[in-house]
N, C-alpha and C positions, 0 to 999 in steps of 0.2 A: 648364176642360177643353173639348176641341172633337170634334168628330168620335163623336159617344156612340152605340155600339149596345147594346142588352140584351137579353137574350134571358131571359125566365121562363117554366120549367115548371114553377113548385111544384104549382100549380093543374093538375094532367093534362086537365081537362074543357074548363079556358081557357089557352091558351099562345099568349103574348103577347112581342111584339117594340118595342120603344121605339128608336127614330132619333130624335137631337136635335144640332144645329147645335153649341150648347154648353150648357155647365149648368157648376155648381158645388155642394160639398161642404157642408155645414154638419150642426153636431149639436145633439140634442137632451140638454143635461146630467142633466136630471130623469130621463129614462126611458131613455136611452143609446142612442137611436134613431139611424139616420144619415137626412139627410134631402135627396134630391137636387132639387135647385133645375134643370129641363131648360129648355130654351128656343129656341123655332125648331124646331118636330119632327112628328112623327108615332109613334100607336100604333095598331099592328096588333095584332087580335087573330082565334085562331082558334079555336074548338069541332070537335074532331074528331067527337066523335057524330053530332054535327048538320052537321055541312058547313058550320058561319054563318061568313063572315068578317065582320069590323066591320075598319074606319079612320077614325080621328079624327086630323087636324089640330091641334096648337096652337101658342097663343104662348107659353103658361107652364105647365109642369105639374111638380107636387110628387111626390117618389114616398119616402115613407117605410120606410127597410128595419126593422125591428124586429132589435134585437139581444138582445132578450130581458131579463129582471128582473134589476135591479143584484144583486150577488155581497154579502153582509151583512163589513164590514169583519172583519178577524182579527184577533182579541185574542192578544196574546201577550206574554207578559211578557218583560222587558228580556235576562234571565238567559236565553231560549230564541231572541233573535236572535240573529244573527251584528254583527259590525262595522260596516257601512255602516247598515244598517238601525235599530240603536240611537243612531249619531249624528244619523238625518234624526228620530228619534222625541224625544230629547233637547232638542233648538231648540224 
């Protein structure tokens, strides 16, 4: 990817802006995280309460988005799938 802007307010106390040159995608299979690889950038950050702005400079920076606790597989017997689903269960 090139040209990356992001803009997070989950945090309302800190709302934070990420500018990065490029980055790439990669996951985390364990915990289903995504995990973006930025490079060449800048984060800004801002505290409204406070008035603080912070900027940091980097070369490399990780930004892990959490997708939350894997989903527990669904048991289901053969007799309550449908047709595609009991051939890929079959093999």
């Amino acid at each position: 990817m090139e040209g990356i802007l992001i803009y997070d307010e989950r945090d309302k106390d800190k709302i934070s802006t990420i500018f990065a040159k490029e980055g790439f995608v990669d996951n985390d299979p364990k915990s289903r995280d995504i995990i973006l690889t930025l490079l060449s950038g800048e984060l800004q950050r801002f505290e409204p309460k406070t008035k603080i702005f912070q900027k940091m400079k980097f070369d490399t920076y990780d930004l892990r988005v959490e997708m939350g606790k894997p989903s527990p597989p669904l048991k289901r017997s053969l007799k309550s799938m449908r047709c595609p689903l009991m051939r890929l269960k079959k093999r």
